[in-house]
MILUMLO-551869 format. One record per residue (C-alpha): residue number from 1; z, y, x. Coordinates in steps of 0.1 Angstrom, whole numbers, plus 5000, padded with zeros to 4 digits. Layout:
# MILUMLO-551869
seq:NUM | Z:Z | Y:Y | X:X
...
END
This chain:
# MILUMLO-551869
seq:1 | Z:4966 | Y:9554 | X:0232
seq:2 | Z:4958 | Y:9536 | X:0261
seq:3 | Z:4973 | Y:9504 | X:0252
seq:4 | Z:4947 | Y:9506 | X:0225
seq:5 | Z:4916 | Y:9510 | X:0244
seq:6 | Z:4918 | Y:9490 | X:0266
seq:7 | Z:4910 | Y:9460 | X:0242
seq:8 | Z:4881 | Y:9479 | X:0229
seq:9 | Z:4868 | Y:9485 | X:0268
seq:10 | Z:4867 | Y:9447 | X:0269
seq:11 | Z:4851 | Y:9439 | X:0242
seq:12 | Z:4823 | Y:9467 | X:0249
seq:13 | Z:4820 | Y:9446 | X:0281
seq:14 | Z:4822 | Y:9410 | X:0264
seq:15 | Z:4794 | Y:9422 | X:0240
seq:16 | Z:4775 | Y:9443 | X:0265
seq:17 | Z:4772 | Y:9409 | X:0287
seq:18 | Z:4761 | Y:9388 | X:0257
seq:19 | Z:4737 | Y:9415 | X:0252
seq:20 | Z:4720 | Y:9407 | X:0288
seq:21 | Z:4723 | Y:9370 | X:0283
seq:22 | Z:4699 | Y:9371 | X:0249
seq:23 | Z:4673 | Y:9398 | X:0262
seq:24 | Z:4675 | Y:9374 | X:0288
seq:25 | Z:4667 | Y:9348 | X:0267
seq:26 | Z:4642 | Y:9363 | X:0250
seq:27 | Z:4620 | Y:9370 | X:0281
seq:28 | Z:4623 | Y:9331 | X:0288
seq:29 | Z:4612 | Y:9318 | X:0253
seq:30 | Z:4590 | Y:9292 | X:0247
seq:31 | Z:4556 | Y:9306 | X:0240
seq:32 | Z:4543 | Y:9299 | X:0206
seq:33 | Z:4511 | Y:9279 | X:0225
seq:34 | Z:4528 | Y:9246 | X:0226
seq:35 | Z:4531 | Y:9210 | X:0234
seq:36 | Z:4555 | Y:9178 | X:0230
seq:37 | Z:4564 | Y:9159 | X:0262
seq:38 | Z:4584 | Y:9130 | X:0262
seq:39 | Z:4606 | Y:9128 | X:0292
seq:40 | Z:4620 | Y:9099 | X:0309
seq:41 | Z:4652 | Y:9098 | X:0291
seq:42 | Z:4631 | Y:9094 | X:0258
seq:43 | Z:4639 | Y:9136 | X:0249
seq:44 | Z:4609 | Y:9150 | X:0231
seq:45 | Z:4611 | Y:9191 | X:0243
seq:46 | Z:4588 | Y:9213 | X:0234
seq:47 | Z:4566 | Y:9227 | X:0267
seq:48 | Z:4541 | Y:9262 | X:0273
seq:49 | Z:4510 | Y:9254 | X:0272
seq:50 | Z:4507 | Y:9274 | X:0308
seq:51 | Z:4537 | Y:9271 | X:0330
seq:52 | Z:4535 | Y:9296 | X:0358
seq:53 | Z:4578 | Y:9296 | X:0368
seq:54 | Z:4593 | Y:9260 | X:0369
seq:55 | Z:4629 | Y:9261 | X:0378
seq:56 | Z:4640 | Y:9231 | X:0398
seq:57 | Z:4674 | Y:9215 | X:0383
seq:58 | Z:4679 | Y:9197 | X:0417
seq:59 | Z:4669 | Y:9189 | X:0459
seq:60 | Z:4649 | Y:9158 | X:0444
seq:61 | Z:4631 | Y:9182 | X:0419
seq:62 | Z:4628 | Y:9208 | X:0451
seq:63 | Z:4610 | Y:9187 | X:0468
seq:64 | Z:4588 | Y:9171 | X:0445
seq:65 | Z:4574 | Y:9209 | X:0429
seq:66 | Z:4568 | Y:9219 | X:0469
seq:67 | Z:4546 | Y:9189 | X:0473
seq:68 | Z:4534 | Y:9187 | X:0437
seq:69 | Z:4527 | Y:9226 | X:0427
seq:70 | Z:4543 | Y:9247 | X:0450
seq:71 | Z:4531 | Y:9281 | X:0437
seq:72 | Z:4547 | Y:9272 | X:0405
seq:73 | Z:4585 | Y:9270 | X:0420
seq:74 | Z:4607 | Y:9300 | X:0409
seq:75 | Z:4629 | Y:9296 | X:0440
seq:76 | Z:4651 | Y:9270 | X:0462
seq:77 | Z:4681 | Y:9254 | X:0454
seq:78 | Z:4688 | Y:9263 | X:0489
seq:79 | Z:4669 | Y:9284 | X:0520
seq:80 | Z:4651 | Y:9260 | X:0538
seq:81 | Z:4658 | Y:9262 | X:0578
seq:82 | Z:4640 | Y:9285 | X:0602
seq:83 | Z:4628 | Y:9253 | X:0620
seq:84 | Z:4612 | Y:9237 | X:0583
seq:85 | Z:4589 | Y:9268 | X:0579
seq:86 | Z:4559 | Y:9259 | X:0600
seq:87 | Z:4557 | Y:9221 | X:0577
seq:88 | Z:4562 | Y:9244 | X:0543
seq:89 | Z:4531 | Y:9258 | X:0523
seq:90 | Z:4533 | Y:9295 | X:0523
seq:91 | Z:4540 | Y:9303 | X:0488
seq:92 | Z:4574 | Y:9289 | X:0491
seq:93 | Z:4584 | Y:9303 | X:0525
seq:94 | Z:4600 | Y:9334 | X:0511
seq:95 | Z:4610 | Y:9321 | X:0477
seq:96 | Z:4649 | Y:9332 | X:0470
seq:97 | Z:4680 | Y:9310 | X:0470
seq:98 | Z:4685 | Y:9304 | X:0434
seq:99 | Z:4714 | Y:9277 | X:0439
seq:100 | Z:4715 | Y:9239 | X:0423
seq:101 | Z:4725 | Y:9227 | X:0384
seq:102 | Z:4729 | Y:9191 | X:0394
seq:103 | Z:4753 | Y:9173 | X:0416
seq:104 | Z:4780 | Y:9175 | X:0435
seq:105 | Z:4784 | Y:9214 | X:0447
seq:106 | Z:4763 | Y:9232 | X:0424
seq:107 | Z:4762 | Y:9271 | X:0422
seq:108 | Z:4734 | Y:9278 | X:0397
seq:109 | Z:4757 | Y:9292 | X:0362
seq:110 | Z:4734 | Y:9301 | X:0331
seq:111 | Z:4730 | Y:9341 | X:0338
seq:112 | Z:4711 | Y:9328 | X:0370
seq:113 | Z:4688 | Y:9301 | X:0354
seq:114 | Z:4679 | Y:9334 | X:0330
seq:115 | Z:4673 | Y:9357 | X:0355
seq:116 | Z:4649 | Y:9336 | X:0374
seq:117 | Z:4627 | Y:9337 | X:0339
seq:118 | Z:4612 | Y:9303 | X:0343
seq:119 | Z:4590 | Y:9285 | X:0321
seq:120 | Z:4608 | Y:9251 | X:0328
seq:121 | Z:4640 | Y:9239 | X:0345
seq:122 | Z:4629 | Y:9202 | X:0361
seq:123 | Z:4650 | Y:9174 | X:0373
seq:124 | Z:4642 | Y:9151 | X:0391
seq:125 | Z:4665 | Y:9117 | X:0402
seq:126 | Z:4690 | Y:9097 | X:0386
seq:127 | Z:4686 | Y:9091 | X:0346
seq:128 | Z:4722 | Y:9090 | X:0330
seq:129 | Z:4742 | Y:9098 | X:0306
seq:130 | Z:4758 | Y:9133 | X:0325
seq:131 | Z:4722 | Y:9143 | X:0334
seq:132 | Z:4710 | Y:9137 | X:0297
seq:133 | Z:4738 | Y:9159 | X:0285
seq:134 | Z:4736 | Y:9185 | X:0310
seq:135 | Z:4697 | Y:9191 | X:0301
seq:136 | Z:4707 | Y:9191 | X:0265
seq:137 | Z:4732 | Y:9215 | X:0272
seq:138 | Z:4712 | Y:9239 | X:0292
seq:139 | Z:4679 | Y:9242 | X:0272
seq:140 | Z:4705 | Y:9248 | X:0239
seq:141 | Z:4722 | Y:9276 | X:0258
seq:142 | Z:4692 | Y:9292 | X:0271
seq:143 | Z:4666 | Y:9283 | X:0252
seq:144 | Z:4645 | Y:9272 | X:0280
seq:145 | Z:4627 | Y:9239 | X:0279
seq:146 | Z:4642 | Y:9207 | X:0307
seq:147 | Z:4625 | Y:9180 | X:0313
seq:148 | Z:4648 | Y:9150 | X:0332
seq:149 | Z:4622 | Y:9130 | X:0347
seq:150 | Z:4629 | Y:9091 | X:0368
seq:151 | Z:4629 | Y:9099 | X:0402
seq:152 | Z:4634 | Y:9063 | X:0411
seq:153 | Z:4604 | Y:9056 | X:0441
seq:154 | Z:4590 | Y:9025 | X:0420
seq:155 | Z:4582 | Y:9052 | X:0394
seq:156 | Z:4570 | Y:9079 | X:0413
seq:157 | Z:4534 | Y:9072 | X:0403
seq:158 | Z:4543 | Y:9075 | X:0368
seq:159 | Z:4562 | Y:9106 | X:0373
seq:160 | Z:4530 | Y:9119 | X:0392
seq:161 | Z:4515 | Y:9116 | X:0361
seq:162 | Z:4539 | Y:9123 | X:0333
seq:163 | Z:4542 | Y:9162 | X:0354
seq:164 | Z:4507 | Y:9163 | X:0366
seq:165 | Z:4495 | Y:9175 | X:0325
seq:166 | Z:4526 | Y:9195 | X:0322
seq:167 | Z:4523 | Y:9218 | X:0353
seq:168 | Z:4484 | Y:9220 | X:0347
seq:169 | Z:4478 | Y:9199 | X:0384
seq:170 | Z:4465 | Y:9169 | X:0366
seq:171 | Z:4440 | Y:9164 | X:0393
seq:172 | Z:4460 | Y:9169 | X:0423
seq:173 | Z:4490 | Y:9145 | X:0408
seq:174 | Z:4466 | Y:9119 | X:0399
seq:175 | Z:4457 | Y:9117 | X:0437
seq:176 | Z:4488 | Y:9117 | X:0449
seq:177 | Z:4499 | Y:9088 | X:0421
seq:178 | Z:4466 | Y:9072 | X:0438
seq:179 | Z:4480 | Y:9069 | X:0470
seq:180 | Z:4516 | Y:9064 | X:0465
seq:181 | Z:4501 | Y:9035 | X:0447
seq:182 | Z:4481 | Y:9027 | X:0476
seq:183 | Z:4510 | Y:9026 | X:0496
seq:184 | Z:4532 | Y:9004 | X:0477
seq:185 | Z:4507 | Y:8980 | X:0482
seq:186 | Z:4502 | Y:8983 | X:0519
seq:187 | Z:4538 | Y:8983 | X:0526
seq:188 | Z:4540 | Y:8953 | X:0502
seq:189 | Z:4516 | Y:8935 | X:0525
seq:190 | Z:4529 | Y:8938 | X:0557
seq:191 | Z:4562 | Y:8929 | X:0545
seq:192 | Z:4546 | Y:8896 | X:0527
seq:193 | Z:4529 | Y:8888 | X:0560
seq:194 | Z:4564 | Y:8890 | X:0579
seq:195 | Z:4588 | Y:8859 | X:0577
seq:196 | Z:4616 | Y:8878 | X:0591
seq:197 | Z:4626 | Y:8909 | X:0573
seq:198 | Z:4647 | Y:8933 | X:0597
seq:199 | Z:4682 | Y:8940 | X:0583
seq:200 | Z:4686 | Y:8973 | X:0586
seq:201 | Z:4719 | Y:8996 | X:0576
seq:202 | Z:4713 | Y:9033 | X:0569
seq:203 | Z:4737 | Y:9052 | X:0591
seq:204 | Z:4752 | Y:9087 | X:0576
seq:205 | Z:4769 | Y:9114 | X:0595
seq:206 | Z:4780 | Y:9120 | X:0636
seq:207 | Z:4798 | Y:9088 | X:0631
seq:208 | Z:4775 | Y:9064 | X:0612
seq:209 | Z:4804 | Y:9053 | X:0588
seq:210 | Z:4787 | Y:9066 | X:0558
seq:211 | Z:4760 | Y:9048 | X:0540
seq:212 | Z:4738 | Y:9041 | X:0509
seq:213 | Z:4745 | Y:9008 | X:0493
seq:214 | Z:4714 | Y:8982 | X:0482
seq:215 | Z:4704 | Y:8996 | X:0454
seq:216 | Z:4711 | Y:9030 | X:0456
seq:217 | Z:4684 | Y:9058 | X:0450
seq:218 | Z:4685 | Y:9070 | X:0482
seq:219 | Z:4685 | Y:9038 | X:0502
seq:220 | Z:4656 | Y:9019 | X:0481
seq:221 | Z:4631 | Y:9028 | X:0509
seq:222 | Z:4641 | Y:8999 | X:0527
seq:223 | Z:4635 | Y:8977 | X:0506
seq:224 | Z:4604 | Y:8986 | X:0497
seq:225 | Z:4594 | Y:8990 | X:0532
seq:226 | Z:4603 | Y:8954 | X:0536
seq:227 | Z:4634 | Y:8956 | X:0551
seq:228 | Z:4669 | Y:8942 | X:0538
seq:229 | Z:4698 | Y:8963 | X:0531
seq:230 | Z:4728 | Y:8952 | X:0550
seq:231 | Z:4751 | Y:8973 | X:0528
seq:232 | Z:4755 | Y:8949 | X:0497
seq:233 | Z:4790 | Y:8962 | X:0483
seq:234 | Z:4795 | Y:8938 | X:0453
seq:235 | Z:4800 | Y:8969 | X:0428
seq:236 | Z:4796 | Y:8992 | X:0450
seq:237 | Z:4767 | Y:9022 | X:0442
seq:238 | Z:4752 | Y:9052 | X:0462
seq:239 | Z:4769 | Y:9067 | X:0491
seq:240 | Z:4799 | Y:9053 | X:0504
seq:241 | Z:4825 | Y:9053 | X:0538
seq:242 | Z:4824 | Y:9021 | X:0556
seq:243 | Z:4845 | Y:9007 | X:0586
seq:244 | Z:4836 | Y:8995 | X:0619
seq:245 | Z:4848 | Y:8963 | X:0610
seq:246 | Z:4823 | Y:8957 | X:0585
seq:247 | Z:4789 | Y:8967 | X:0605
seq:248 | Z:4806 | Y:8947 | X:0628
seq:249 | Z:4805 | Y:8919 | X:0604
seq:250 | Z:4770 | Y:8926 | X:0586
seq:251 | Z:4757 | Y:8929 | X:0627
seq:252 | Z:4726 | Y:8950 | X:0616
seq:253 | Z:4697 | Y:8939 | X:0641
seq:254 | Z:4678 | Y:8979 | X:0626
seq:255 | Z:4697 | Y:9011 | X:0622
seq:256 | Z:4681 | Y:9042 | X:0608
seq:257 | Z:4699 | Y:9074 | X:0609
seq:258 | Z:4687 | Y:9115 | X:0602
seq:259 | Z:4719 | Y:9123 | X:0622
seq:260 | Z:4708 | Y:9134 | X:0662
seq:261 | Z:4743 | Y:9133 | X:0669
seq:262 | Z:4748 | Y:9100 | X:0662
seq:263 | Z:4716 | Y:9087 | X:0675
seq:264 | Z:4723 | Y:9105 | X:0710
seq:265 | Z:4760 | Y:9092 | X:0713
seq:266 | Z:4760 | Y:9059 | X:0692
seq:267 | Z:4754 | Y:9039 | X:0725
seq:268 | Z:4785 | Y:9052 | X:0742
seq:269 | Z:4801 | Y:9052 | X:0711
seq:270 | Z:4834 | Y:9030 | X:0705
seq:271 | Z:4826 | Y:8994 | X:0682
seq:272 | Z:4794 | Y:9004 | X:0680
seq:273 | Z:4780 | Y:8986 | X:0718
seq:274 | Z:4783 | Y:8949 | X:0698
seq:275 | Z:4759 | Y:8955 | X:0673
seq:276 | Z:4724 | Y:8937 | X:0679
seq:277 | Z:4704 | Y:8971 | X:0673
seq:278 | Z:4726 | Y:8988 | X:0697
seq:279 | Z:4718 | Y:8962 | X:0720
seq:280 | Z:4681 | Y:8959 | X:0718
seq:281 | Z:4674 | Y:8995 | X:0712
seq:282 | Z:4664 | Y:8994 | X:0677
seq:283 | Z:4685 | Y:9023 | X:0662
seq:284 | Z:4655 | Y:9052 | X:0653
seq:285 | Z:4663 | Y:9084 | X:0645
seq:286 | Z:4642 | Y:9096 | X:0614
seq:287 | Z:4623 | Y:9132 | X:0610
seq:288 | Z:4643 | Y:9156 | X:0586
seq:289 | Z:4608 | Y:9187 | X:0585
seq:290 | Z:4607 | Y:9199 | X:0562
seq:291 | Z:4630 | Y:9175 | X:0539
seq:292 | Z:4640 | Y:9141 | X:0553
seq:293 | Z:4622 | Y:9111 | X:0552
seq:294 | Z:4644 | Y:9086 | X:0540
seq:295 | Z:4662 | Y:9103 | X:0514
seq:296 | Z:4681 | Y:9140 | X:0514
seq:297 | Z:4667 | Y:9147 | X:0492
seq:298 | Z:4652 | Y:9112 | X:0477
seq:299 | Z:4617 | Y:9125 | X:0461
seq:300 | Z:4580 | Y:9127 | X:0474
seq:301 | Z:4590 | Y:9130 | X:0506
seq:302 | Z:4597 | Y:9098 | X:0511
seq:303 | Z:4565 | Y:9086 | X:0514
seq:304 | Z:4563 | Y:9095 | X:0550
seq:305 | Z:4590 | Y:9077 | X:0555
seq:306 | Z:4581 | Y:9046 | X:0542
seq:307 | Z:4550 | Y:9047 | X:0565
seq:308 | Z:4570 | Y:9050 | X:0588
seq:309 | Z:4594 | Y:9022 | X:0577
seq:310 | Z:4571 | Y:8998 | X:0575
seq:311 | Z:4553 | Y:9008 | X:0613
seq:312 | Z:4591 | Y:8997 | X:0625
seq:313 | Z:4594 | Y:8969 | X:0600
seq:314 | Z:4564 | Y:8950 | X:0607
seq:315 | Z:4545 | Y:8964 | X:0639
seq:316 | Z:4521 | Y:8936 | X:0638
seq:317 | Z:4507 | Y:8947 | X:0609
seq:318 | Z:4498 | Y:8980 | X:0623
seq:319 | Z:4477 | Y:8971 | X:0651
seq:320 | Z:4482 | Y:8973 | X:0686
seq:321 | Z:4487 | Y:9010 | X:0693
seq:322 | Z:4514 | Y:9017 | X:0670
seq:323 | Z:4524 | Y:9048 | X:0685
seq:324 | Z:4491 | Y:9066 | X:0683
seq:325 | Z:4484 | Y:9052 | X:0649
seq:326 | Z:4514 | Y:9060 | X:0634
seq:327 | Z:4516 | Y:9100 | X:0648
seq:328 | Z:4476 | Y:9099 | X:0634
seq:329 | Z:4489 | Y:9089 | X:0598
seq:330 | Z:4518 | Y:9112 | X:0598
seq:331 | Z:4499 | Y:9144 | X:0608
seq:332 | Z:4477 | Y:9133 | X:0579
seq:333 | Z:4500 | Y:9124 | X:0554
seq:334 | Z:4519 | Y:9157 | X:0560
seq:335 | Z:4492 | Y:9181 | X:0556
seq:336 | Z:4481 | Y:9159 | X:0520
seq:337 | Z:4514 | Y:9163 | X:0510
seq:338 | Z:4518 | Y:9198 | X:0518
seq:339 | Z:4487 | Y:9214 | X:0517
seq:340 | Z:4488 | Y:9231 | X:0553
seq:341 | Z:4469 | Y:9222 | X:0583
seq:342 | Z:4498 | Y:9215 | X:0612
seq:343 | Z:4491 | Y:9238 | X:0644
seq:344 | Z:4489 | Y:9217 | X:0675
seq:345 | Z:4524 | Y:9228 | X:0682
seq:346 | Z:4541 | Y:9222 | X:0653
seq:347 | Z:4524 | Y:9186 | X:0653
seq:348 | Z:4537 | Y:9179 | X:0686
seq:349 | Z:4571 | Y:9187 | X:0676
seq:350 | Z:4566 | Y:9164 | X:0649
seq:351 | Z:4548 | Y:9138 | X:0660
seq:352 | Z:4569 | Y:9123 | X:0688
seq:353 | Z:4602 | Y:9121 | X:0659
seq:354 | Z:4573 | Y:9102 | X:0639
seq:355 | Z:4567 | Y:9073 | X:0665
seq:356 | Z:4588 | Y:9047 | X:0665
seq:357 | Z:4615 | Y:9053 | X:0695
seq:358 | Z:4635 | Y:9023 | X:0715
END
C-alpha cells in the first residue's frame, strides 16, 4: 500500500509545482496593449505598452535601469554595499536580491524570474550566440518578453534610445544619449590634440595579474579615453591571468586599478618597482560608488569614468586646475546620472577618489 502511494505523493507534488509555475505565468503575461521592438540581436518580441516591473538579466543591465529608470527595476541582481547607498536613488535602496540569469555564477532559476512578476527581463552587454539562446529560452519558458540589447560603450547612445520608448523615459534617455554623445566627442578631442597616448594596463585583483585584453567590453574605456591598451594578447579576449614577466615587458608608463589593496601595496610589491608607472607615480586607483567606473559592471556607469580617463590621459586639455575641475564635473555628472543631490559628505568621500592621485 505504501509502495503504491508514494508515486502518487510525487506526482501530486510534480503537478502541484507546475501548477504555481503557470498561475505564475499567467500574472506575468504580456498585456494585450502591445508593441514590436527590434532588439539588438535583430529578435522582434512583443513589449506592454506600459512597463512598470523590468527585470534585469544581468550587472550591465543593473546598472543601466538604476541610471536609466530606476523606479522601474524589480530588484538587484545583488544587494548593493552599505557604503553605495548614499550615491543610489531611493527607489532602489531597498529593492530585494533577486540573483543574476547571465554569466558566470548565476542564481536566478525560472520560478524566481516568475515570482518577481516583471513586465520585461533586460540584458544588457555582450551580443552572442549563448546570450541569443538564453533570451529565447527564457521568454518561451515563461512567457515573459527579453530584450538583449548592445551594451558595447560606442553604442550606448543608441541603446539610450532603442530603451528610452520602451520603458516610457523617452525624454530622460534622449538626454542622457545627448551627452554621452557629447562626451565621445570631448574625449575624442583631447586625445586628438595629444601626440603621446599613455599606455595604460588595467590591473585586476590584490595582485594586479588579472586584466582585460584590447578589445574587451570591459577594457574599451581606454581606448576611447585616448589611451592605448598594453594588453594586446593576439587571440586573446576579455579577462585574463597575466605574469610579471609580461607587464614587465609591455612596461606600462599608466596603471588603473578598482583594487585598494593593490593600489596601497603595489609599490612595495615584488616585480612590480621596475615598471615606469610605478616609478613616476602614475598608478590611480579608480572610484567603485555606487558601481565602478571603468567597468564591474561595464554599462552607464562608465561615463564617469571616462571623464575621468581622459582628466589623466590628457591633463592639458582640462585646464590648469585639474583637481578642482575634475571633482566639479564628477559631483555633477553623478547626481545627472542618478537623480540625487550628493550631501556635502558623501561628495567629500567621493570627490577626493575622483581627482587624479600621484
Amino acid at each position: 500500500m505504501n509502495r503504491m502511494r508514494q508515486p502518487r505523493a510525487g506526482r501530486l507534488c510534480v503537478l502541484v509545482a507546475v501548477a504555481g509555475l503557470v498561475f505564475l505565468a499567467a500574472m506575468v503575461s504580456t498585456p494585450a496593449a502591445a508593441g514590436v521592438v527590434v532588439d539588438s540581436a535583430g529578435r522582434s518580441v512583443t513589449v506592454p505598452d506600459r512597463i512598470s516591473r523590468v527585470l534585469a538579466a544581468g550587472p550591465p543591465a543593473s546598472a543601466l535601469m538604476t541610471i536609466l529608470a530606476p523606479e522601474k527595476l524589480a530588484g538587484w541582481i545583488r544587494r548593493p554595499r552599505p557604503e553605495d547607498l548614499d550615491y543610489l536613488p531611493k527607489a532602489v535602496r531597498d529593492l530585494p536580491e533577486i540573483g543574476r540569469l547571465t554569466g558566470r555564477g548565476n542564481t536566478a532559476n525560472l520560478e524566481t524570474v516568475l515570482a518577481a512578476r516583471p513586465d520585461l527581463i533586460l540584458d544588457f552587454g555582450t551580443v552572442s550566440d549563448t546570450y541569443v539562446s538564453l533570451a529565447d529560452r527564457v521568454q518561451a519558458q515563461t512567457g515573459i518578453p527579453y530584450l538583449l540589447i548592445d551594451g558595447r560603450f560606442d553604442a550606448t547612445a543608441s541603446a539610450l534610445r532603442l530603451l528610452g520608448p520602451v520603458l516610457g523615459a523617452a525624454p530622460r534617455a534622449e538626454m542622457l544619449a545627448a551627452r554621452v554623445e557629447a562626451m565621445f566627442a570631448r574625449a575624442a578631442a583631447a586625445s586628438a590634440g595629444n601626440k603621446t597616448k599613455p599606455r595604460v594596463y588595467l590591473a585586476r585583483r590584490p595582485d594586479g595579474l588579472e586584466t582585460g585584453y584590447a578589445g574587451s567590453i570591459n577594457t574599451e574605456i581606454i581606448e576611447k579615453a585616448g589611451g592605448i591598451n598594453v594588453a594586446r594578447g593576439g587571440s586573446m579576449k576579455g579577462i585574463g591571468n597575466v605574469s610579471m614577466e609580461q607587464i614587465l615587458v609591455w612596461n606600462p608608463d599608466t596603471v588603473i586599478t578598482a583594487d585598494p589593496a593593490f593600489a596601497n601595496g603595489v609599490r612595495g610589491a615584488s616585480g612590480w618597482a621596475g615598471i615606469d608607472a610605478v616609478k613616476t607615480g602614475r598608478v590611480f586607483l579608480s572610484p567603485r560608488v555606487p558601481f565602478g567606473w571603468i567597468d564591474d559592471p561595464p554599462s552607464l556607469n562608465r561615463i564617469l569614468g571616462l571623464a575621468w580617463l581622459s582628466r589623466i590621459f590628457h591633463p592639458a586639455a582640462a585646464g590648469p586646475d585639474t583637481g578642482s575641475d575634475i571633482g566639479a564635473e564628477m559631483r555633477e555628472l553623478h547626481e545627472l546620472l542618478y537623480q540625487i543631490t550628493l550631501t556635502d559628505e558623501a561628495a567629500a568621500r567621493l570627490l577626493p577618489k575622483a581627482a587624479p592621485q600621484q
